[in-house]
Structures are given as C-alpha cells and as structure tokens.
Backbone as a printed PyTorch tensor [residue, N CA C, xyz], in Angstrom:
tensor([[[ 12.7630, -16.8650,  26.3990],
         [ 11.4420, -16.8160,  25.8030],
         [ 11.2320, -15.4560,  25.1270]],

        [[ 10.7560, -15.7740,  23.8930],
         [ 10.9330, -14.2300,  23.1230],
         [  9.2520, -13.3540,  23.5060]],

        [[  9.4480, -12.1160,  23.5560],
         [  8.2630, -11.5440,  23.9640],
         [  7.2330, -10.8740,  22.8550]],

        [[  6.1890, -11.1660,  23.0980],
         [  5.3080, -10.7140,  22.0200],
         [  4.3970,  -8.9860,  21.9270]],

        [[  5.1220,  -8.9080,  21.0670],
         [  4.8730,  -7.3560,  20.9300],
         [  3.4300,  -6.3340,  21.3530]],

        [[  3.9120,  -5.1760,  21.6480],
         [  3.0820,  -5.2310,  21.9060],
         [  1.6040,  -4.6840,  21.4350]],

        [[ -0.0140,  -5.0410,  21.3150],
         [ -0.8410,  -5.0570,  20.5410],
         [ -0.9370,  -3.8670,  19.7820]],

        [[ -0.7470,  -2.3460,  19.8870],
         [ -0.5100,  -1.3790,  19.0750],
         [  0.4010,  -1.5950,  18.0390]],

        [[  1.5500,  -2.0990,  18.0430],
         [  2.5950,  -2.4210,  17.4760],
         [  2.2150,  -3.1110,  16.4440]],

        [[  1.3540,  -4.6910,  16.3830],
         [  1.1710,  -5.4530,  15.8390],
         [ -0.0800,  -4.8220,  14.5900]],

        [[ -0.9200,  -3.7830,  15.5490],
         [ -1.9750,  -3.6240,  14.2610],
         [ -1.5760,  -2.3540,  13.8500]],

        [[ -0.4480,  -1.5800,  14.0070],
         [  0.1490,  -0.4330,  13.0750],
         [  0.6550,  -1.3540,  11.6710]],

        [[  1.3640,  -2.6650,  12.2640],
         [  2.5070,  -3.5260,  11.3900],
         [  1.0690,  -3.9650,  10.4330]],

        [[  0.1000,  -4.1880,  10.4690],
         [ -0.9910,  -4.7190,   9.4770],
         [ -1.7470,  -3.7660,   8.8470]],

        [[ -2.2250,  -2.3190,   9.5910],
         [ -2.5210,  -1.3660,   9.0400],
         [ -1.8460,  -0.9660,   7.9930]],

        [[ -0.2020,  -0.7030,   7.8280],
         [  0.5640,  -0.5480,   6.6200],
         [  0.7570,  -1.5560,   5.9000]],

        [[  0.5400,  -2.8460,   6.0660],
         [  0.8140,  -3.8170,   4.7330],
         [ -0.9460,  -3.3960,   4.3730]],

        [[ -1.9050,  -3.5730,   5.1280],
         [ -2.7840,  -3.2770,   4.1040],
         [ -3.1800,  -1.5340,   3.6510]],

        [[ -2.3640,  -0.5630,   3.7450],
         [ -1.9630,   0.7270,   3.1990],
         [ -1.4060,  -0.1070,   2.1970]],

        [[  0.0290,  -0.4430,   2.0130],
         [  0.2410,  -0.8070,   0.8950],
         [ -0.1130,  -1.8260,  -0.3050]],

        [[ -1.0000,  -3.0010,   0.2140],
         [ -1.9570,  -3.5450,  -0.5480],
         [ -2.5230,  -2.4720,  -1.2760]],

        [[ -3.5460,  -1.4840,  -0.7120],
         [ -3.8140,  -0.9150,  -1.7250],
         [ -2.9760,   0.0600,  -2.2910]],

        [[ -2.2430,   0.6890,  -2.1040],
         [ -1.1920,   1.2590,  -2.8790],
         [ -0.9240,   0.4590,  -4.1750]],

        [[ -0.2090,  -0.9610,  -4.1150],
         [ -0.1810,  -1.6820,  -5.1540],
         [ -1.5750,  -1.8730,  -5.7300]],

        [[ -2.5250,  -2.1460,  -5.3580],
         [ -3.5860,  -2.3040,  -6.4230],
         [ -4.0010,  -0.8320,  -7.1700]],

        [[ -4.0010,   0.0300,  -6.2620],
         [ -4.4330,   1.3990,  -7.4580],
         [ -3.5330,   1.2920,  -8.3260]],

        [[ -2.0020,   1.0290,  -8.0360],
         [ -1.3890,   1.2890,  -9.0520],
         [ -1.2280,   0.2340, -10.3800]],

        [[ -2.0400,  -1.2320,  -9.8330],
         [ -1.7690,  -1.8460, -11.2630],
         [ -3.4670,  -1.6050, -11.5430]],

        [[ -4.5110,  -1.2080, -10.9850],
         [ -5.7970,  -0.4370, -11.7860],
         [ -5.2980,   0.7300, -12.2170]],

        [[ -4.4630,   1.4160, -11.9920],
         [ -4.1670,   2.5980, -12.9790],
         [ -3.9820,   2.1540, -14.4900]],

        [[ -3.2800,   0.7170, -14.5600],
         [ -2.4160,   0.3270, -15.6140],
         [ -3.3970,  -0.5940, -15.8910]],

        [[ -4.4960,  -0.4920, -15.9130],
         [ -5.7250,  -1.1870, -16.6310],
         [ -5.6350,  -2.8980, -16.2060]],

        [[ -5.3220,  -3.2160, -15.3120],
         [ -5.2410,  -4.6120, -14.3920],
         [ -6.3800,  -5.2800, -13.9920]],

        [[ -7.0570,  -6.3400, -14.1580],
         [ -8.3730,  -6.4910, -13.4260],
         [ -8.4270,  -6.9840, -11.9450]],

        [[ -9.4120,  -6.7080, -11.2690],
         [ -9.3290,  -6.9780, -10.1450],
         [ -8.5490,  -8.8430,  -9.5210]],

        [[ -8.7030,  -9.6430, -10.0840],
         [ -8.1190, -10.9120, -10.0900],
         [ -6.4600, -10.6720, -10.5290]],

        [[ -6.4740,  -9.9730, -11.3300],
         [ -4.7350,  -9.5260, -12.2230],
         [ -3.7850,  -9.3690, -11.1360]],

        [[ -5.0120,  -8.0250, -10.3460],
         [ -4.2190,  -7.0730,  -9.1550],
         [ -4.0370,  -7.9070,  -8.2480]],

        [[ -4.7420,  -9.2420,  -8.2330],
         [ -4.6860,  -9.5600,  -6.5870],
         [ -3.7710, -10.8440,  -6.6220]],

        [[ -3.4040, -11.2380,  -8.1440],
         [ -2.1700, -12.3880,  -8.1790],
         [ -0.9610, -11.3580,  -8.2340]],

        [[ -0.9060, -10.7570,  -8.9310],
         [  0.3450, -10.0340,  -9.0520],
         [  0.6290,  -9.8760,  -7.7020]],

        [[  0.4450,  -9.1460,  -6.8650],
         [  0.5480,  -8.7770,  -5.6060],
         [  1.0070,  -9.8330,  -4.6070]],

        [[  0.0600, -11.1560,  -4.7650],
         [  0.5470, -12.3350,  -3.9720],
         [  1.4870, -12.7830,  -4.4800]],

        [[  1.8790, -12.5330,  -5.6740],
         [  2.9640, -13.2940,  -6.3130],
         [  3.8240, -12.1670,  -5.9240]],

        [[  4.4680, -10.9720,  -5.8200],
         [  4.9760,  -9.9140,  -4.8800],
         [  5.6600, -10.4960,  -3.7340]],

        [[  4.4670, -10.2800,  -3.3680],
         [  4.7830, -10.8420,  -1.9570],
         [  5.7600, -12.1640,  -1.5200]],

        [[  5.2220, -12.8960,  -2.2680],
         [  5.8830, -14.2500,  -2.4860],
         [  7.6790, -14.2630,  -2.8510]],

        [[  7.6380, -13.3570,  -3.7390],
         [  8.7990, -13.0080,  -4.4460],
         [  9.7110, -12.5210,  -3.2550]],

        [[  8.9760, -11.5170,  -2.2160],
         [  9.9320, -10.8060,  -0.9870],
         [  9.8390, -11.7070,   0.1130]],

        [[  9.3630, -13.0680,   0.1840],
         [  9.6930, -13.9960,   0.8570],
         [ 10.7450, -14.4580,   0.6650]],

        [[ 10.8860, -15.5930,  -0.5630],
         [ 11.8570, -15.9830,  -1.3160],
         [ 13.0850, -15.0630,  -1.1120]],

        [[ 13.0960, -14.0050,  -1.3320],
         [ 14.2180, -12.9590,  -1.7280],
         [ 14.6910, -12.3340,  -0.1670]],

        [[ 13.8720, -12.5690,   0.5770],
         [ 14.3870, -12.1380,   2.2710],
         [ 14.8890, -13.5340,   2.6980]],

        [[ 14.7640, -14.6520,   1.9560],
         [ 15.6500, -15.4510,   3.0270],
         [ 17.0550, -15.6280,   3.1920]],

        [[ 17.3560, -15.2670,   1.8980],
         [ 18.9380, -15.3540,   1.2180],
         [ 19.2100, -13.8590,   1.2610]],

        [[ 18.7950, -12.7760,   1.3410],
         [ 19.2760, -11.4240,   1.1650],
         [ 18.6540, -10.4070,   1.9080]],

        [[ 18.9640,  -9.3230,   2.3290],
         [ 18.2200,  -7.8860,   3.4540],
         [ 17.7270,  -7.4510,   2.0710]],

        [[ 16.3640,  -6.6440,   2.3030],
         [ 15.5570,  -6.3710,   1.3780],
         [ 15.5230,  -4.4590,   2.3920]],

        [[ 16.3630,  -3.7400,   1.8640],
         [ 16.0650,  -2.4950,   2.6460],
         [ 14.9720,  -1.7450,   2.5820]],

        [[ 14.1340,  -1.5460,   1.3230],
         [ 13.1790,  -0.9390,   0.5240],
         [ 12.1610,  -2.1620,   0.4470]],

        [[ 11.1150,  -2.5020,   1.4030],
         [ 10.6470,  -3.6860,   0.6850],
         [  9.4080,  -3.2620,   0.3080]],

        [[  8.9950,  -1.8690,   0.3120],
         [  7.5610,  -0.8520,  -0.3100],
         [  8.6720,  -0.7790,  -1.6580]],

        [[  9.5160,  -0.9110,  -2.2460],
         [  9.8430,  -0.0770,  -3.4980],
         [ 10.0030,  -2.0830,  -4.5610]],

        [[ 10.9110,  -2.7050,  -3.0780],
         [ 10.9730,  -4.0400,  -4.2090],
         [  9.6980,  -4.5390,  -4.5380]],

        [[  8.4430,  -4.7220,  -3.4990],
         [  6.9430,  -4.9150,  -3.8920],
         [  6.4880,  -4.1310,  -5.1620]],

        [[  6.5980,  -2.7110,  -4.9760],
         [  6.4220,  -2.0920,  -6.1050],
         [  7.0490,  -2.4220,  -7.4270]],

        [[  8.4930,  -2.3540,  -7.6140],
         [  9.2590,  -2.8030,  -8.7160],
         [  8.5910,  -4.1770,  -8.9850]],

        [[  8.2550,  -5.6250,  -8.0820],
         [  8.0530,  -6.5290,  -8.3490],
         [  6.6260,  -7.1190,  -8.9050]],

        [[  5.6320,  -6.2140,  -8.9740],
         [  4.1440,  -6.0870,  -9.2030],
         [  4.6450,  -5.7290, -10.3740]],

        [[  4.8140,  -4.6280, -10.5980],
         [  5.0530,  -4.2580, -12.2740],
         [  6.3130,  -5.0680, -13.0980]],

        [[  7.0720,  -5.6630, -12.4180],
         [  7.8250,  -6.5910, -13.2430],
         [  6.3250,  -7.9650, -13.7590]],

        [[  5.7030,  -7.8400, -12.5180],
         [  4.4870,  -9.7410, -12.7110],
         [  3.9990,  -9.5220, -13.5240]],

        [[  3.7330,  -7.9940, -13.7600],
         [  2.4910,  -7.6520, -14.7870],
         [  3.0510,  -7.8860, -16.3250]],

        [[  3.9010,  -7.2820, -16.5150],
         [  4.8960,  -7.7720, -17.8380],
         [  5.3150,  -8.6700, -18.1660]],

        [[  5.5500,  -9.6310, -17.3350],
         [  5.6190, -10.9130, -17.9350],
         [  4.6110, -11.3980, -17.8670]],

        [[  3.6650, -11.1580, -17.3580],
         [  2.2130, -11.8730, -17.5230],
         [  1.8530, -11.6950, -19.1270]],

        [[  2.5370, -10.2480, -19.4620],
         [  1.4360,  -9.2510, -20.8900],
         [  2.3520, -10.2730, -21.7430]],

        [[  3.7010, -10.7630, -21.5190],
         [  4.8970, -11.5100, -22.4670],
         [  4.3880, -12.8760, -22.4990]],

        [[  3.9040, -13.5290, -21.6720],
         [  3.0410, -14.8190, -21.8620],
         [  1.9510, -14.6990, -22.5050]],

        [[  1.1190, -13.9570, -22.2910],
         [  0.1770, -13.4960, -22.8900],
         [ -0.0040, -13.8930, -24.6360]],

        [[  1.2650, -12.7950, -24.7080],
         [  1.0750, -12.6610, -26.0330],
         [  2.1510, -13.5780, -26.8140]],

        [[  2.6820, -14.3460, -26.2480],
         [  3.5380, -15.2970, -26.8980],
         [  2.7040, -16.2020, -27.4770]],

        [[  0.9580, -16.5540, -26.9190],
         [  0.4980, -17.8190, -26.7350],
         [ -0.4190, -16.9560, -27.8430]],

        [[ -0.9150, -15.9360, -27.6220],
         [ -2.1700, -15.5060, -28.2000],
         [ -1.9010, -14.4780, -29.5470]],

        [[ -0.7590, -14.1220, -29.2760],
         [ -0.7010, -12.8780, -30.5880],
         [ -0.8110, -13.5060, -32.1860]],

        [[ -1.4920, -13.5110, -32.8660],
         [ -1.8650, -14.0620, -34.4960],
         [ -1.5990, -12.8520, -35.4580]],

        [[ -0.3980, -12.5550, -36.0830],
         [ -0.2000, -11.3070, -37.4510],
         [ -1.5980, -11.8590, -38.0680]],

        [[ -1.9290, -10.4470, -38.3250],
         [ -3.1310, -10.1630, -39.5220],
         [ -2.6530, -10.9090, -40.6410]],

        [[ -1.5670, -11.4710, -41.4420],
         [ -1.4140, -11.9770, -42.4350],
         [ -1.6870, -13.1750, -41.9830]],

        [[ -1.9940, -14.0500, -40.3030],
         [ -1.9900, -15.7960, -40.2900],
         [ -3.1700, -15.7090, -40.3520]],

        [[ -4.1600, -14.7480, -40.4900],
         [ -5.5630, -15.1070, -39.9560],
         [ -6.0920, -16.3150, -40.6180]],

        [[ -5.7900, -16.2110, -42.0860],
         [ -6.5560, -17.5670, -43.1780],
         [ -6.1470, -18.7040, -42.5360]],

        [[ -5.0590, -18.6740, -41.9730],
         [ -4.6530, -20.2240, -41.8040],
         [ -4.6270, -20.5860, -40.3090]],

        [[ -5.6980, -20.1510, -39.8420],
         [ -5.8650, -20.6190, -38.3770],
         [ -6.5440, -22.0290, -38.3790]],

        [[ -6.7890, -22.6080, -37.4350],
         [ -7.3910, -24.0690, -37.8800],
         [ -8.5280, -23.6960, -37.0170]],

        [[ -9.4270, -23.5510, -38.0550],
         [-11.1840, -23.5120, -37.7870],
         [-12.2140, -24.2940, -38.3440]],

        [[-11.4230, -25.6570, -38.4460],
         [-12.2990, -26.7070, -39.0020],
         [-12.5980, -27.1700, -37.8780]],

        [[-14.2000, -27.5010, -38.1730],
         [-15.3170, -28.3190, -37.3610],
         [-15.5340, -29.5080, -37.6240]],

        [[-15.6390, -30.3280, -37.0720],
         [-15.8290, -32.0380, -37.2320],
         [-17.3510, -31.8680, -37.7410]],

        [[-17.4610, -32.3520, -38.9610],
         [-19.1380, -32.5830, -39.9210],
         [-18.9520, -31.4680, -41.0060]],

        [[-18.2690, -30.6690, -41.2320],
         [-18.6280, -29.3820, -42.0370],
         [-18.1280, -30.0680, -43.5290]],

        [[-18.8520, -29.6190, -44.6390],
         [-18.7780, -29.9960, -45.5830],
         [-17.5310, -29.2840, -46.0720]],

        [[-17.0710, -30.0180, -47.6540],
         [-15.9200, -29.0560, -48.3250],
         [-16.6410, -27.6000, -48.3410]],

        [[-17.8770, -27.5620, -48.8920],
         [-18.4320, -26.1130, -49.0830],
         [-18.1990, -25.2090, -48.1740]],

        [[-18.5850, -25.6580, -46.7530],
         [-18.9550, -24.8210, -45.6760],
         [-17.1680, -24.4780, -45.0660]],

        [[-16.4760, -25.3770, -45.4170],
         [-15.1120, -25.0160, -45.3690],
         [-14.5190, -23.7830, -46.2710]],

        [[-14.8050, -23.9230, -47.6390],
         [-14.7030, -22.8610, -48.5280],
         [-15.1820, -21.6720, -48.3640]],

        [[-16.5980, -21.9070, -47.9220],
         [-17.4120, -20.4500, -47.4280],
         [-16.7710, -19.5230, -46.1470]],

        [[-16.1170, -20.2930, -45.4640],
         [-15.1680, -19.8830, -44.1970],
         [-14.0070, -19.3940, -44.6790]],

        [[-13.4980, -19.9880, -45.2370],
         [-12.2940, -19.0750, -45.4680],
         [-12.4460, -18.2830, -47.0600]],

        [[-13.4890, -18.0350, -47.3600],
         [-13.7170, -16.7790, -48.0490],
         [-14.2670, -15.4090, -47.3180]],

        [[-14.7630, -16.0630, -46.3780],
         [-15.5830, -14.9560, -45.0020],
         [-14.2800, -14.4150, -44.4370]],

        [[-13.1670, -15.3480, -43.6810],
         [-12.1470, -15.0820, -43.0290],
         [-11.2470, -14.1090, -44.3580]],

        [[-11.2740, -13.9170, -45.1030],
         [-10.6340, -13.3950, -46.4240],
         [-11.3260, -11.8970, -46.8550]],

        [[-12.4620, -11.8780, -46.3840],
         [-13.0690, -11.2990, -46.5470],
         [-13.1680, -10.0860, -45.3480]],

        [[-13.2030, -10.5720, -44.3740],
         [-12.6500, -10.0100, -42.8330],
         [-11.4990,  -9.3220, -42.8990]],

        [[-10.8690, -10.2990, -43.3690],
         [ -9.0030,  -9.6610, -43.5580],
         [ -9.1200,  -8.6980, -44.6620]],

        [[ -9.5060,  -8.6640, -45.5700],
         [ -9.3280,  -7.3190, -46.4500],
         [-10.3560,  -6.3700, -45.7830]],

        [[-11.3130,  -6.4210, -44.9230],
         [-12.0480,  -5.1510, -44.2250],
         [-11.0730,  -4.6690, -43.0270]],

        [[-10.2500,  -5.8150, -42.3430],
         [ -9.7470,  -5.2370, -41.8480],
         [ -8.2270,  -4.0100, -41.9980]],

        [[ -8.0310,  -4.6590, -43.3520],
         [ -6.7770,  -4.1030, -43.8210],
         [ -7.4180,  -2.4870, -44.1820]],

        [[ -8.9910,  -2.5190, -44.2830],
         [ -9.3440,  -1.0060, -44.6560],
         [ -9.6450,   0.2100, -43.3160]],

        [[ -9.6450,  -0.6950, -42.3890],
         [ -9.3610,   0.8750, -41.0740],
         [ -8.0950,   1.3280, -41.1020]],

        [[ -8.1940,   2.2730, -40.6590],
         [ -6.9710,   3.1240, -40.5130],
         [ -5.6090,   1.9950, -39.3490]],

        [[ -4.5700,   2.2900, -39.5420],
         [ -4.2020,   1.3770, -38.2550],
         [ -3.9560,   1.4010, -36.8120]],

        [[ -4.3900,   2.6110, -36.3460],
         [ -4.6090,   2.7880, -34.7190],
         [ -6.1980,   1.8670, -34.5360]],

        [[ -7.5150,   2.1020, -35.3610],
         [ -8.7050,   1.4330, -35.1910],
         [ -8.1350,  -0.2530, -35.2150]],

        [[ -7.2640,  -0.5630, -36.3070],
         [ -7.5830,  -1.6690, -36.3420],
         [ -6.5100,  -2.6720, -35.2090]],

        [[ -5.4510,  -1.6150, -34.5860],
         [ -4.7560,  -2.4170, -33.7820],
         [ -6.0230,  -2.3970, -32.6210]],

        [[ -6.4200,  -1.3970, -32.2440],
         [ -7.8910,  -1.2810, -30.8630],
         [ -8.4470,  -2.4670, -30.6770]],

        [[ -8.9040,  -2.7680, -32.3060],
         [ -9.6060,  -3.9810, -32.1460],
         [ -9.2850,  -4.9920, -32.3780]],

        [[ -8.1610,  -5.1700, -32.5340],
         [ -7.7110,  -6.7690, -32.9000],
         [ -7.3320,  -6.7540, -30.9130]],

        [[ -6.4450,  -6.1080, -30.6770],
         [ -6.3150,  -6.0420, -29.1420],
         [ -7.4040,  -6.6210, -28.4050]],

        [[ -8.2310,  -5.7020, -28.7550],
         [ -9.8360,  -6.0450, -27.3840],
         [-10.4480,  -7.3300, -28.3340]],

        [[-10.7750,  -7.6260, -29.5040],
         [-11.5180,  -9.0310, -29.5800],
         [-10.3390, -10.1460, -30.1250]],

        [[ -9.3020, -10.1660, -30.4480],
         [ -8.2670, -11.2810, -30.5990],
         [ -7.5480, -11.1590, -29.3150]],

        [[ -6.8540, -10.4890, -29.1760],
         [ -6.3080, -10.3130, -27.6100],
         [ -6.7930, -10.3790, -26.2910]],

        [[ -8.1240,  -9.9500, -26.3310],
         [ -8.7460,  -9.8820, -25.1830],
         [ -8.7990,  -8.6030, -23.9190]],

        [[ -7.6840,  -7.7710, -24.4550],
         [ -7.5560,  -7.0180, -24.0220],
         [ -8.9220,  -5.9490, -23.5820]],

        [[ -8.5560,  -5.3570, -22.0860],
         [-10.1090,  -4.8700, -22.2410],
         [ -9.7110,  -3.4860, -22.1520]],

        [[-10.5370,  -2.4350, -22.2110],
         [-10.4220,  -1.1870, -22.8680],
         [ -9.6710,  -0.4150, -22.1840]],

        [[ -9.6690,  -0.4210, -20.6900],
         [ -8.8130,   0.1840, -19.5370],
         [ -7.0260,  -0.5500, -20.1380]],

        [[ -6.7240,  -1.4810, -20.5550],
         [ -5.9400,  -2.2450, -20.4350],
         [ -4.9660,  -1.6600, -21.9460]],

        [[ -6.1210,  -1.5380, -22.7200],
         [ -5.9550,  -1.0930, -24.0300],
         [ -5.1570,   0.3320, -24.1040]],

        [[ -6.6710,   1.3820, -23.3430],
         [ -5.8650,   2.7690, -23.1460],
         [ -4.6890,   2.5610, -22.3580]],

        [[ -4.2540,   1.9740, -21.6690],
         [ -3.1240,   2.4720, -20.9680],
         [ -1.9370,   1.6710, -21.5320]],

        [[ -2.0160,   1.0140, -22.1800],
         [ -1.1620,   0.5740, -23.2870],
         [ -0.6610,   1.5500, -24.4230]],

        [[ -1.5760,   2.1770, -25.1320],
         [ -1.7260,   2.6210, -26.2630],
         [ -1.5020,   4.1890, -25.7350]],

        [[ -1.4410,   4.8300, -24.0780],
         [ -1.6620,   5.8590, -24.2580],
         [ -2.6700,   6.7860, -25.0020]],

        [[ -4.2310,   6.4400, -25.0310],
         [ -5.2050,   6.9810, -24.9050],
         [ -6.1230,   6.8730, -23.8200]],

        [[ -7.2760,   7.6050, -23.9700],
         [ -8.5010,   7.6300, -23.1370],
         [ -9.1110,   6.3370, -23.2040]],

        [[ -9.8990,   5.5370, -22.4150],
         [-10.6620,   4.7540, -22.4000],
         [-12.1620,   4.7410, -22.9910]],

        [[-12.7860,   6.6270, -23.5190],
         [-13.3560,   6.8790, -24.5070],
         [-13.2310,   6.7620, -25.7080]],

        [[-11.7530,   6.7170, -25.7160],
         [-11.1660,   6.7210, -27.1240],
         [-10.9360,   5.3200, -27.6110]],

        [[-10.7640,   4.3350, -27.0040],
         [-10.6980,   3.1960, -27.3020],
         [-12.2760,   2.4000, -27.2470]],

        [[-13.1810,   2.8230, -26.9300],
         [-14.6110,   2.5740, -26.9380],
         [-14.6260,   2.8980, -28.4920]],

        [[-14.3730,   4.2310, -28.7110],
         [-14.8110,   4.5990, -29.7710],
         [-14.2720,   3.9630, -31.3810]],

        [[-13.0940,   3.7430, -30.9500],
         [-12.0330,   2.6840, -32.0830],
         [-12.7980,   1.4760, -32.0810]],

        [[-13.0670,   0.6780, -30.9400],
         [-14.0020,  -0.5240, -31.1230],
         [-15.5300,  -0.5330, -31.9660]],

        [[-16.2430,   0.6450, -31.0850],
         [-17.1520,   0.5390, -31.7290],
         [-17.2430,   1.0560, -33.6880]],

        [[-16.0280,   1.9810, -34.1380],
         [-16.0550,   2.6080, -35.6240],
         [-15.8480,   0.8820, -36.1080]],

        [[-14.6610,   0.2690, -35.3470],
         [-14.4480,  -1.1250, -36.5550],
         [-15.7030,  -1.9130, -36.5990]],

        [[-16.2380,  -2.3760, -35.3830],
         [-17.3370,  -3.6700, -35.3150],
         [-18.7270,  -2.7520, -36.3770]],

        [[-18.2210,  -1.6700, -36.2140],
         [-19.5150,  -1.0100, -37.4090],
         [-18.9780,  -1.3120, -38.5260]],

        [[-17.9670,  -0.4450, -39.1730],
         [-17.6310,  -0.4130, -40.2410],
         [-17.6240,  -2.6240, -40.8400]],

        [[-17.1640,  -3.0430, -39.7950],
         [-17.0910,  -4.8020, -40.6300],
         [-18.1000,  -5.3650, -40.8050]],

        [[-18.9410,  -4.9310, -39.7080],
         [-20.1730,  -5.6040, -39.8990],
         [-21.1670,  -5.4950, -41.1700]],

        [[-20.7460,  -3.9460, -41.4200],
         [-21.8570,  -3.3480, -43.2420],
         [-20.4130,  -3.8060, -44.0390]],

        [[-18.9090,  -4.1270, -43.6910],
         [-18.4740,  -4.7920, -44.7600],
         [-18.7150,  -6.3260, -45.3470]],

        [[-18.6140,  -6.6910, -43.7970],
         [-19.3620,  -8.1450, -44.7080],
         [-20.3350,  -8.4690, -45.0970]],

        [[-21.5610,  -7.7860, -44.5350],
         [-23.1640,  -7.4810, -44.7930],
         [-23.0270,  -7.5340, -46.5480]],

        [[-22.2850,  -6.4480, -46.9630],
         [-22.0140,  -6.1760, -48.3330],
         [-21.1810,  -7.3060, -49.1140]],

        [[-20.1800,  -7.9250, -48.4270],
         [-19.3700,  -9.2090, -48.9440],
         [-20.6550, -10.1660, -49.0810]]])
C-alpha cells in the first residue's frame, strides 16, 4: 500500500506550481497577452508536459513550461494572422456586399474603401502599420508595443495621429 505524503509536502508541491503559474502569466503579460491568452496558453503548457512526461523524463519541467507557453503564444500570433492578415493593396476587394444595397451604394463603398486606402497610404509607415494592427488585426496596444518594440504610449499615440488624420481625410473625400 503506497503511503500518502506527508501534508507539508503536498502544499509546498502546490504552493510552487502556483509560484509558477504566476511566473508564466507575468511573463506572457509582459508580452502583451490577455488575461484569457495567459490562462490557455498555460493550460495548454501544461497539457503539453503531460503528454510529453508519459513517453519521456522531462528534467527542467519550470524551463519546458516556460519554453512551451512562448512556443503557444506564437503559434497562436501564426494562426492568427494566417486567417486575418489583409495587404493594404486587397483592401478594395474584400467582400463587403450587403444583401439589398443598390449598384450605387455599392459604388459609393468602394470609392470610400479607395479613398481610405489612399489616406492610408499617406501616414508615415510605423503609424500606419499601429493601426492597421490594432483595428484590422485586433491587436491591442500592450500586444502591439511589445511586438513593435515601443511604449504602450507610443502606440496610443500612432492610433490616435491615424483615426485623426482619416477621419478629416475622408471628412474632406
């Protein structure tokens, strides 16, 4: 009969997985992760050093968790953007027809969308990658700076120069 450890033992062994829970979450909120991001990645981690301890000794399993959170996160950003990324040159030809819209109101759309695209071709191109990121991408500003290697002021501020500057461009279109 195997013996069950004893109760110090057991809540040191839970005290450090949840030490390292959060260890892994500061470190994918460092990397602009949202709280839901941090908390699949991690189970999916975890999951991964299940799988991977049944068939193999895992000596480091604070470094494979670690390595394996930031591997989830990257292929998450590679799905991501396989599904969602649109070049500034497809914008016209996205399919944004509405069931009832007249030929006109079709025409008027993709003179607007044409119209968008040449304002956007006029920011500089650090502003205009900011914002295609945070409103085509979705990307949110923590996620952005730490991508881009800026401040999270600084990417406020790229958002807010474009949604100004387009808004008095099309105002004027």
């Amino acid at each position: 009969m195997l013996e069950r450890p004893p109760r110090a033992c057991h809540l040191s062994v839970m005290e450090a997985v949840g030490t390292l829970i959060l260890k892994l979450r500061k470190l994918l909120h460092s990397r602009g992760r949202t709280r839901d991001e941090t908390d699949e990645a991690i189970q999916e981690a975890f999951l991964r050093l299940q799988r991977y301890r049944q068939a193999r000794h895992v000596q480091e399993p604070e470094a494979f968790l670690v390595r394996t959170v930031l591997n989830a996160i990257v292929d998450e950003g590679r799905r991501r953007s396989r599904w969602r990324s649109v070049p500034l040159s497809d914008v016209e030809t996205l399919p944004l027809v509405e069931a009832g819209l007249t030929p006109e109101d079709v025409l008027t759309g993709q003179q607007r969308l044409r119209t968008l695209r040449t304002g956007l071709e006029q920011l500089n191109a650090r502003t205009r990658e900011v914002f295609l990121l945070h409103r085509i991408e979705g990307y949110s500003h923590a996620q952005i700076a730490a991508r881009m290697g800026i401040t999270v002021s600084a990417v406020e501020k790229h958002v807010a120069k474009a949604a100004l500057f387009l808004t008095e461009w099309m105002d004027r279109a």
